[in-house]
Structures are given as structure tokens and as C-alpha cells.
C-alpha positions as semicolon CSV with decimal commas, in nm:
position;residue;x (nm);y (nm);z (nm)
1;X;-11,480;-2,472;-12,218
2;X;-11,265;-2,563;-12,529
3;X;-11,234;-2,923;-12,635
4;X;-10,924;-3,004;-12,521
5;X;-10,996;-2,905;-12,149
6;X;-11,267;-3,124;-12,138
7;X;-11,068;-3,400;-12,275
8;X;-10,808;-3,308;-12,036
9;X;-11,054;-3,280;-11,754
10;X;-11,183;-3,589;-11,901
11;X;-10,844;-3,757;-11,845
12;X;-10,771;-3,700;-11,523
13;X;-11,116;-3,814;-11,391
14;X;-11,067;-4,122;-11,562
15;X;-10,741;-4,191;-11,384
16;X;-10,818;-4,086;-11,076
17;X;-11,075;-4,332;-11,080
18;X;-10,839;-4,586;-11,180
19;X;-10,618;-4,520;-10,888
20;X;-10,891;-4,547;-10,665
21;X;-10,965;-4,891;-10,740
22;X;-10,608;-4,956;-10,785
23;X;-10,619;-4,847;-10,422
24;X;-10,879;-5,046;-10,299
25;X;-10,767;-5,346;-10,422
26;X;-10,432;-5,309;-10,281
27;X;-10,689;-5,246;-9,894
28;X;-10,862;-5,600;-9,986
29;X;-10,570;-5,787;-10,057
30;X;-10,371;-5,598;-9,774
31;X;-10,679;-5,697;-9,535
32;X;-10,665;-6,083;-9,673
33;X;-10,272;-6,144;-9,611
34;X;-10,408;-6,076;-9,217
35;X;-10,659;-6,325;-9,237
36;X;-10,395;-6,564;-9,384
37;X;-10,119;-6,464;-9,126
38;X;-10,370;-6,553;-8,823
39;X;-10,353;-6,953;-8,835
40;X;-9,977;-6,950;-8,926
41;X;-9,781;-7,203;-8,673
42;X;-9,597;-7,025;-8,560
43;X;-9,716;-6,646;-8,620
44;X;-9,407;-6,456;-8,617
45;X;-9,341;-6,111;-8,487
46;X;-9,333;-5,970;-8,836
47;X;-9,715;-6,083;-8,925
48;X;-9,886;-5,994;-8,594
49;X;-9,708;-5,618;-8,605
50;X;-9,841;-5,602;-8,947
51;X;-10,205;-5,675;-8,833
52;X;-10,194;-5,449;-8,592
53;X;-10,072;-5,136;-8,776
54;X;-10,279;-5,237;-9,042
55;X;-10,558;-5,235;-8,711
56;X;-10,471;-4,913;-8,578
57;X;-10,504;-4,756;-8,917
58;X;-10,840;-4,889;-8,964
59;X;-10,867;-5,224;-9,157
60;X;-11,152;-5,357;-9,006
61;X;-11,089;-5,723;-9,124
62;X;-10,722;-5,716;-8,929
63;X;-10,916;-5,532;-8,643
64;X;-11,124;-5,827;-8,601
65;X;-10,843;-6,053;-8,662
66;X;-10,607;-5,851;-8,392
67;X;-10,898;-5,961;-8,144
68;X;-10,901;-6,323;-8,299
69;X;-10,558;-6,369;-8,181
70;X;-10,627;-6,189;-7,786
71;X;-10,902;-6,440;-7,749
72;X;-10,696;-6,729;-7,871
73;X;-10,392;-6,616;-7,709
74;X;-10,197;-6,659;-8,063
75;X;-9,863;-6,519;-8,084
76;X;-9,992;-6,284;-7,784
77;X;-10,071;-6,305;-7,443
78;X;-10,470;-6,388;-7,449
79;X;-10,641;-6,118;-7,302
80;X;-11,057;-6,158;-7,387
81;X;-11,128;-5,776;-7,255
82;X;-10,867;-5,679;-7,496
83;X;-11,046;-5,901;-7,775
84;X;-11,400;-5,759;-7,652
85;X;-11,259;-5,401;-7,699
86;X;-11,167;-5,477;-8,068
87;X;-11,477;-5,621;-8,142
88;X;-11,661;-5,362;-8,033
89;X;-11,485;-5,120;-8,208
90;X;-11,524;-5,306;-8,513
91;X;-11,926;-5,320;-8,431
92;X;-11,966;-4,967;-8,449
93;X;-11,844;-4,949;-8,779
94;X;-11,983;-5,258;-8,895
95;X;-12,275;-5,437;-8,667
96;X;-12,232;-5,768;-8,824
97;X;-11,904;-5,795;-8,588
98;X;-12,200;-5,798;-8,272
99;X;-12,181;-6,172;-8,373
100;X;-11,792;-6,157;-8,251
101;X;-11,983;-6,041;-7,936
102;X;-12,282;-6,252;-7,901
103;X;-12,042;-6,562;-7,960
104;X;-11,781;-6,465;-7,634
105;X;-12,148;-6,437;-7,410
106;X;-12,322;-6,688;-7,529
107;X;-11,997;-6,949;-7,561
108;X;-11,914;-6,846;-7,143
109;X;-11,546;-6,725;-7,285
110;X;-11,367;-6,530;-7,017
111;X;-11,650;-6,473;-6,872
112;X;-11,971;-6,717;-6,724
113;X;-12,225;-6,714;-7,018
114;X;-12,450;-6,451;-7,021
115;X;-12,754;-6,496;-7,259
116;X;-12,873;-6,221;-7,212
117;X;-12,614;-6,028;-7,365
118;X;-12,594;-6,315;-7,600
119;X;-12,939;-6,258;-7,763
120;X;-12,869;-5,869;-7,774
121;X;-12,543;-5,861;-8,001
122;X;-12,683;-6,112;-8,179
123;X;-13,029;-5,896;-8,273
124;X;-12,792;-5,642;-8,365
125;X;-12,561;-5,845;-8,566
126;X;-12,849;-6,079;-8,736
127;X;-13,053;-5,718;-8,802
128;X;-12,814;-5,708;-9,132
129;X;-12,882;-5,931;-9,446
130;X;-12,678;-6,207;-9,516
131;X;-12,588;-6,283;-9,139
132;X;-12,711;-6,605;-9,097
133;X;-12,443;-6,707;-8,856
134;X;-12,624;-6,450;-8,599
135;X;-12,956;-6,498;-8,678
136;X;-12,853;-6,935;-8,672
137;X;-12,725;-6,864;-8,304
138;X;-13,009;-6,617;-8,161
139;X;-13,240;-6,854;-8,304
140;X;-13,103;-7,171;-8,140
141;X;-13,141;-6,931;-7,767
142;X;-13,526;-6,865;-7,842
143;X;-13,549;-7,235;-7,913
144;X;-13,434;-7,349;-7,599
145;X;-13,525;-7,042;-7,394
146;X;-13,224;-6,901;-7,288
147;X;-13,165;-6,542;-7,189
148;X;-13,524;-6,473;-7,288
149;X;-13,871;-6,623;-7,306
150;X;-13,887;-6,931;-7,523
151;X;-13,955;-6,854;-7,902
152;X;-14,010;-7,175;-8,080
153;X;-14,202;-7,003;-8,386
154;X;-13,993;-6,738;-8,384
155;X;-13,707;-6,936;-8,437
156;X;-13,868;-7,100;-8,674
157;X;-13,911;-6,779;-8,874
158;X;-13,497;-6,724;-8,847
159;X;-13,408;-7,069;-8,911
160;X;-13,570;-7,043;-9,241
161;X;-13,421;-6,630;-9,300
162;X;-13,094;-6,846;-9,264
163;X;-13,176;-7,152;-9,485
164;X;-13,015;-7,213;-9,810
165;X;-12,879;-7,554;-9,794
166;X;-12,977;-7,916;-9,637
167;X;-12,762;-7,886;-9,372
168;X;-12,618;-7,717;-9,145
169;X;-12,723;-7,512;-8,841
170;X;-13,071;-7,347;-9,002
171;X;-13,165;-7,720;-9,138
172;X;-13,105;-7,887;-8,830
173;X;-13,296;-7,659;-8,613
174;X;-13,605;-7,677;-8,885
175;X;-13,557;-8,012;-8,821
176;X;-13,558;-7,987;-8,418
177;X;-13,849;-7,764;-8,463
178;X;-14,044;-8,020;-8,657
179;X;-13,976;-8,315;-8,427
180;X;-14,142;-8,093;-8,156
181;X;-14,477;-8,039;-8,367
182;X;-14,420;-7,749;-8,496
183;X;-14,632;-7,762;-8,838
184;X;-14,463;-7,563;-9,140
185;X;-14,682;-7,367;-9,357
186;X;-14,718;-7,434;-9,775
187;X;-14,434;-7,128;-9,790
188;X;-14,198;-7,283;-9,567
189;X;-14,238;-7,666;-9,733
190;X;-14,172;-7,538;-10,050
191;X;-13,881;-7,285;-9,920
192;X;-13,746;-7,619;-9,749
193;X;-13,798;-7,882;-10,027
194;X;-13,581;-7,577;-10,269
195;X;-13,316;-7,554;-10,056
196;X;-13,257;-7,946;-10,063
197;X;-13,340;-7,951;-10,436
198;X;-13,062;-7,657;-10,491
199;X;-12,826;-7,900;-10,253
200;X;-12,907;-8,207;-10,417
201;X;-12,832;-8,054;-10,772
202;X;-12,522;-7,835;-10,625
203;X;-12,358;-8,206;-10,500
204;X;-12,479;-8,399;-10,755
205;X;-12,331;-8,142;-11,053
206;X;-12,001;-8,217;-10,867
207;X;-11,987;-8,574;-10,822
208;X;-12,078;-8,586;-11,186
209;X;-11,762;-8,386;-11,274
210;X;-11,547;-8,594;-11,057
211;X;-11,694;-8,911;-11,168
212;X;-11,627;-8,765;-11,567
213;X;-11,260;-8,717;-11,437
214;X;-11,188;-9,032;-11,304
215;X;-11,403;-9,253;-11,598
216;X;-11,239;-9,053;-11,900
217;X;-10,888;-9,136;-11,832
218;X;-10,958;-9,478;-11,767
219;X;-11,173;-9,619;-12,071
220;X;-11,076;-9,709;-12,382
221;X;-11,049;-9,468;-12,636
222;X;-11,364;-9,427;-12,853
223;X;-11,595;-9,635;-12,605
224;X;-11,854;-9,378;-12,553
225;X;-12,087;-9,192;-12,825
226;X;-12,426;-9,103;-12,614
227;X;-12,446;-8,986;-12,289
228;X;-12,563;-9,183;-12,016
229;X;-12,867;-9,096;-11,867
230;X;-13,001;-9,237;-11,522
231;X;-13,242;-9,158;-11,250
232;X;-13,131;-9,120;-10,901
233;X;-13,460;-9,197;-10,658
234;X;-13,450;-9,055;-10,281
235;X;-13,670;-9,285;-10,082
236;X;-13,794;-9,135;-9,724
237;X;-13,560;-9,307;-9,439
238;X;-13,259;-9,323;-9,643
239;X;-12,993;-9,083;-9,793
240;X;-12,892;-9,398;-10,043
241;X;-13,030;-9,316;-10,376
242;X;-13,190;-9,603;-10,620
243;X;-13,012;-9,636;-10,940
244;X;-13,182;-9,691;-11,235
245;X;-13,051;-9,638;-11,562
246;X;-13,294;-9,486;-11,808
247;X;-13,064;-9,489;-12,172
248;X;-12,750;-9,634;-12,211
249;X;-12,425;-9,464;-12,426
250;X;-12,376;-9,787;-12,668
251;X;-12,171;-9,973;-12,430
252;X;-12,239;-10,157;-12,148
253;X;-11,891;-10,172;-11,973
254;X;-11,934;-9,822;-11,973
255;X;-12,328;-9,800;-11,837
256;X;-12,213;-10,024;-11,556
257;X;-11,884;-9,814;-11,480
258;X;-12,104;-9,505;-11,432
259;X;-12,352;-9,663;-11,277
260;X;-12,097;-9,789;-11,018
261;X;-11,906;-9,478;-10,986
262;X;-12,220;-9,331;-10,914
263;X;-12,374;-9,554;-10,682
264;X;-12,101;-9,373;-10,378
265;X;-12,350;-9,076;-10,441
266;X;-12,574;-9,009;-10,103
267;X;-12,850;-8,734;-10,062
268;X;-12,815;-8,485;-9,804
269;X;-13,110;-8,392;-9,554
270;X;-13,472;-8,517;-9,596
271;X;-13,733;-8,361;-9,822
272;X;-14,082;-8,285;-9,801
273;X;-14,283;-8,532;-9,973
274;X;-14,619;-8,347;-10,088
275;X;-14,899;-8,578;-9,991
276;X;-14,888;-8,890;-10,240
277;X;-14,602;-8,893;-10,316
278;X;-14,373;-9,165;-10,192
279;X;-14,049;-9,088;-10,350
280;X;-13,830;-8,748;-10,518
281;X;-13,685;-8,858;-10,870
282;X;-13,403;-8,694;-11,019
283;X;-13,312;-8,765;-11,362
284;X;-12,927;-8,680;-11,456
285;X;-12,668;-8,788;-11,708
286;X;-12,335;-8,795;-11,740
287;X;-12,110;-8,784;-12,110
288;X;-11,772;-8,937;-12,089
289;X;-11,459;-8,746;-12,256
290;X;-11,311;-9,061;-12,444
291;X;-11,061;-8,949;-12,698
């Protein structure tokens, strides 16, 4: 093959490749605007025939949003056995929509609850990775033993295959789980004191930001030199931090303006204190953009 077949051959590879993700970016974007049409007041004729050619052609996404607006009765008459139909449908394709499912059972919509079916879709749904929603929602029925044989370790086990922040459904049913006796083993402290440490730095990295905002436009110019640095201490029975400050910037007005700004701050969710320990110390500082 000569050199500039190759090249040629090379060429049209290349583009075809381009148009193919030209393609399916157009599908993804296509597949948002139905998403977006969904909670318009009012949905107009236009947007729901769009998500439902874009449906019948096989868009997933607008699939699941078609049913969305049959169990809502949004801009169409609600009809639930039309919604289950779509969801199911969807499921095939992609089992994380069993949650869809699981949610209509377990939530008694158009139909008495029936936990039984409840716990099925969402085994199906919560088999996946990165369906927490599912596993959240089968483990809150094995928790309280309904449609199935209570499960509180086993819940256990999906609360924390869900966990990633202090809050929220997988933290509060660790919590429930805890209050009942259940004993966590040295894993699952230290998977549940990281998922409050990754909060407690995710929200505090944010209120330092918006703090910076608000400070740096209203000091003088050319207050601030040195950061300032400061210890926020979590004491067990209160989501109020202590405030200490551990080096000031040069300027006091300024030390006490952070300090203040800061002191709105308020942990999220209750560690694990390892045994002697009587308090979680997080050291942080914060350097002011003063012209």
C-alpha cells in the first residue's frame, strides 16, 4: 500500500472518528434539553413531543423522563402503568432504572406498597456500582424488615457501600444502626470518620472561599501580608466549632474579621473519636486578596 493511501486511509479514520463524537455529543446534549424541559411550568406541547420522539427513538434519559411526566401527570394525563412500562423498558437496557421501579412499590404509588417487589428492583438496580440511591433504599427495608426478613447487619454493610459524605440517607441509617447497638468494626470507623473528614474539608474549603470573597472587597487596601491561620475544634455533642487562632496576618482588625466571618462555620455529622481522644482538630487558614 503506497504512502498516500495510507495517509488517505489515515484521513478518513480520523474523521470519522471525529464525527462520531461530534455525534454523541449532539445525543448527550439532545438527552439533557429533556431533562430540562420536564420541570418547565408550564411544559408546552412542543417539549413533551420532543421527549417522546426523542423516547421512541431510543434516548434512554427522555425514556425515563417520558415516564417522569405519566407518573406526575405533567403536561399529560398521569397514567402510572404507562410510567411502569417506560421504566421497565429503560431497565432492560440499563438496570440502574429498577430503582424507577423499586421507588413506585416501595413509595405505594398507584398501587398499595408492595415490598416485596420493592426489595427486588432494588437488588437489581443497587447490583450496579455507583447506585447508592438503590442500595440507600433496599437497605432502609432490611432495616426495618419490610418485604423480607429483617437485615440489620446487612444493611449495615450497604449503608456503608453507599457512604461518602456526613449526611444524608447512608449516614443517617449508620447512625440508626448504631443507636440500636450495632458495634462497627476498625474498617467501618475509619471508613466513617473519612467520609466526615472528606465533608468537613469539602465545606470548610468553601466557606473559606466565600469568606475570602466577602473580606477582600471590604478591607482596606494593603491590610493583610500573612495568612491567617486558625484551628477549628469539633467537640462531641456539638456541630459549633471552637475558634482559636493559632498566627495572626499583622493586623488585628483583620484576625478578628476572619475569625468572625468564620465563627458561622458548623460541622456536619458526628465523628468517631478513637479512644482518648476527646476532641477532632482541624487546622486551616485563610489569605485575604487586599490590593
Amino acid at each position: 500500500m503506497n504512502k498516500a493511501i495510507v495517509l488517505l486511509l489515515a484521513s478518513t479514520l480520523l474523521t470519522g472518528c471525529q464525527s462520531t463524537a461530534e455525534r454523541e455529543t449532539e445525543n448527550k446534549l439532545a438527552s439533557l434539553r429533556c431533562w430540562h424541559f420536564r420541570d418547565q411550568q408550564p411544559i408546552t406541547r412542543e417539549q413533551i413531543s420532543y421527549i417522546r420522539e426523542r423516547s421512541d427513538n431510543g434516548d434512554l434519559l427522555c425514556k425515563t423522563m417520558l415516564g417522569d411526566l405519566y407518573e406526575r401527570g405533567h403536561g399529560v394525563p398521569q397514567d402510572v402503568s404507562k410510567a411502569k412500562l417506560l421504566y421497565q423498558a429503560v431497565a432492560e437496557v440499563n438496570p440502574s432504572a429498577y430503582y424507577q421501579l423499586g421507588r413506585l412499590e416501595d413509595e405505594g404509588i398507584g398501587a398499595p406498597p408492595d415490598y416485596v417487589k420493592a426489595r427486588e428492583f432494588y437488588q437489581r438496580a443497587a447490583a450496579l456500582p455507583d447506585n447508592s440511591a438503590s442500595k440507600n433504599h433496599l437497605a432502609r427495608l432490611m432495616e426495618d424488615g419490610k418485604g423480607g426478613p429483617e437485615d440489620p447487619e446487612g444493611a449495615l454493610r450497604l449503608y456503608f457501600s453507599a457512604l461518602t459524605v456526613s449526611w444524608g440517607d447512608a449516614w443517617e441509617g449508620i447512625g440508626r444502626l448504631r443507636a440500636r447497638g450495632l458495634v462497627l468494626t476498625a474498617e467501618q470507623e475509619k471508613r466513617y470518620n473519612q467520609a466526615w473528614v472528606a465533608s468537613t474539608t469539602a465545606r470548610l474549603r468553601s466557606k473559606l472561599r466565600s469568606v475570602q470573597r466577602g473580606l477582600s472587597k471590604n478591607l482596606e487596601p494593603g491590610a493583610a501580608k500573612r495568612p491567617v491561620k486558625f484551628q477549628l475544634e469539633y467537640i462531641p455533642g456539638s456541630n459549633v466549632p471552637t475558634i482559636s487562632l493559632l498566627e495572626g496576618s499583622g493586623d488585628d482588625a483583620i484576625d478578628q474579621a476572619v475569625l468572625q466571618a468564620m465563627s458561622s462555620y458548623r460541622f456536619s455529622g458526628e465523628p468517631i473519636l478513637p479512644e482518648g481522644q476527646k476532641s477532632w482538630k482541624v487546622n486551616s487558614s485563610l489569605h485575604l486578596n487586599v490590593p
